[in-house]
C-alpha angles and dihedrals in degrees: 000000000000092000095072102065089034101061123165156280115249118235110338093151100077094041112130103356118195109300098245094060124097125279129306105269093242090191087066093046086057097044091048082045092063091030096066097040091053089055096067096068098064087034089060095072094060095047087051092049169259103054086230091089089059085082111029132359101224093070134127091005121007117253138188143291097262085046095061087043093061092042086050098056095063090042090058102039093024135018113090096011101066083048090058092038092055097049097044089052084051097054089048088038088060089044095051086051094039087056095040100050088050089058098041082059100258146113102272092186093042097055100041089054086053079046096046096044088053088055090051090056098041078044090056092048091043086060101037095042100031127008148353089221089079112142091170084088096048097043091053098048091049088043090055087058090038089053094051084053103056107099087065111112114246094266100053096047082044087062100041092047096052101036093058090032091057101035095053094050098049086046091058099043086054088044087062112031090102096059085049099042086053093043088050084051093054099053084049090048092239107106122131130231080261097046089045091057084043096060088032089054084056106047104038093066094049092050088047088049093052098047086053087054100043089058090045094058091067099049114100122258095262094056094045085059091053090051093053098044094041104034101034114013082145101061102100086055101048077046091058093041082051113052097020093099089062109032100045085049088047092051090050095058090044091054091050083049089054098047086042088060098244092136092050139040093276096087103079105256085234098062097030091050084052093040077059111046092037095057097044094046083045101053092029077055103052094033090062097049089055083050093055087060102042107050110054088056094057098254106286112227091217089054094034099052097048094043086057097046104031121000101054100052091120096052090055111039082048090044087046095054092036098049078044086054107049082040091057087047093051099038095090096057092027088055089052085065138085097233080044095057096044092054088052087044089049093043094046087072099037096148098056099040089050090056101035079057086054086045091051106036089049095052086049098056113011113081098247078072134020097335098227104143118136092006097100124063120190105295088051095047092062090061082065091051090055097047090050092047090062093042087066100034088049102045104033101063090041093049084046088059080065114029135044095222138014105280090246085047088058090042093056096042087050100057092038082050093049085226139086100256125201120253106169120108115240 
């Protein structure tokens, strides 16, 4: 599912509210700091390519053991929680906006749809221009729902979130027990002729998915455009059909931890410091024992693949509130930092730094650019996540000396604001 690799941008919603409503809430910027850095560990693998190592890294060709390990690290810190992390600081991002705009004496709902229908169409050109990773599309499709949702008390969005969160996750898991259980068959030499189409039903696809994109990578930009706009117009919307049913959940729960004061000081420092702990030790848990089975048998795409979209959906929404949560504890002396005050500064300006990453990591692998694709396995990629990683923490605080807001962050006001809006310091 596209979705995983495309996760999503953290709070976008809430980013330069009307003037004449209150402060900027800091303890969000770091978080989203952190947030959209994080992303680009699990991202990596589907700028390297194939997409197919998004999922596992013995695909499409099998690696080491240091190369697993190193695949295995941002599975287990990473993968599924950033994604959660990211979606619930978007649903208390569109809250914050949504209140600030009311006080300041404005249609709160009003101007985030404007907002919202602006995202769908950066999000378009994200995917046609850039990459096919996009998740501005998806996050502002499933705001727009969230949005419409908003006047429902905290229990009822509780319910609706959960219920749709969970259902379409165990549906998924049933939906594809037979692919695991023939998978699992195959490795212990006991599948049956049935068993053996089954499996067969399910990799081929995914080989034949990863040579097309292996020749794409080579083509020239132009031509990547054409691909996208003539082959698969429709791939933001099967994108939407296909992770709705986890991000506007998502969304819901991180708008009931806004109104319930987790982000601020209104959430009692006792209960927010065990919700913490409980849900990071929780998803960190029952990520590892997935892990532990995993990982000696080499990381089976059938099983993979279903674990990531469907079976460890608990592991990630409790790793996504408790990593919020820690987040939320260490801001006030992080902040104090200098690393601290370059992640606010970085995720300050969230939206420019996620596509300038797409920007960045496609030059560098696509063949408009480098022509890198398929060269790197897991241990190289990570030198691409740290090099990332100092590109935002390096530009954006010195861009922030300058300019009120990321260039992409101006863009966006502007247009909401139908003005040209200054964003020069004085």
């Amino acid at each position: 599912m596209p979705a995983e690799q495309g996760l999503i941008l953290p709070a976008l919603a809430e980013e330069d509210a009307p003037a004449a409503a209150p402060a900027r809430l800091a303890t969000l910027d770091l978080i989203r700091g952190v947030a959209v850095l994080g992303i680009l560990a699990i991202n990596i693998a589907g700028f390297a390519g194939p997409m197919i190592g998004t999922t596992t890294p013995n695909l499409p060709r099998p690696v080491g053991a240091l190369d697993e390990a190193a695949w295995a690290l941002g599975f287990f810190v990473f993968e599924g929680k950033m994604r959660a992390l990211f979606t619930l600081l978007f649903g208390a991002g569109l809250m914050l906006f949504w209140e600030r705009a009311e006080a300041a004496g404005r249609d709160g709902d009003l101007l985030q749809l404007r907002r919202l229908g602006w995202l769908l169409l950066f999000g378009t050109a994200h995917y046609v221009l850039l990459w096919w990773g996009d998740i501005l599309f998806l996050y502002a499709a499933c705001g727009i729902a969230a949005l419409l949702m908003r006047p429902m008390s905290d229990r009822a969005l509780l319910w609706i979130a959960l219920a749709l969160y969970y259902a379409w996750h165990i549906w998924g898991m049933f939906d594809a027990a037979d692919a695991i259980d023939a998978e699992n068959a195959v490795r212990l030499h006991t599948a049956t002729a049935e068993q053996l189409r089954l499996l067969a039903g399910r990799i081929e696809p995914m080989q034949a998915w990863a040579a097309q994109e292996l020749r794409e990578s080579t083509l020239g930009w132009l031509d990547l455009v054409h691909v996208k706009l003539v082959e698969r117009p429709l791939w933001q919307i099967q994108m939407v059909s296909g992770a709705f049913s986890e991000t506007l959940p998502l969304m819901l729960v991180g708008i009931v931890l806004y109104r319930r004061g987790f982000f601020d000081d209104r959430l009692p420092r006792k209960q927010l410091v065990e919700v913490s702990l409980a849900c990071t030790f929780a998803g960190l848990a029952l990520t590892a024992m997935f892990l532990g089975w995993a990982w000696p048998r080499h990381f089976p795409p059938v099983a993979m693949q279903a674990a990531l979209v469907w079976g460890l959906a608990m592991p990630h929404l409790l790793g996504g509130i408790g990593y919020a949560g820690l987040l939320v504890l260490a801001a006030p002396r992080l902040a104090a930092t200098r690393l601290g005050q370059r992640l606010a500064d970085a995720g300050r300006m969230a939206f420019s730094n996620y596509v300038l990453t797409s920007l960045v990591m496609t030059f560098a692998f696509y063949g408009w650019g480098l022509g890198l694709y398929g060269q790197f396995h897991s241990m190289g990629q990570w030198l691409f996540v740290l090099g990332g990683w100092a590109l935002m923490l390096g530009w954006s605080p010195l861009w922030l000396r300058h300019f009120r807001r990321g260039p992409l962050e101006w863009l966006w006001r502007s247009l909401v604001e139908h003005k040209v809006l200054n964003n020069r310091l004085a």
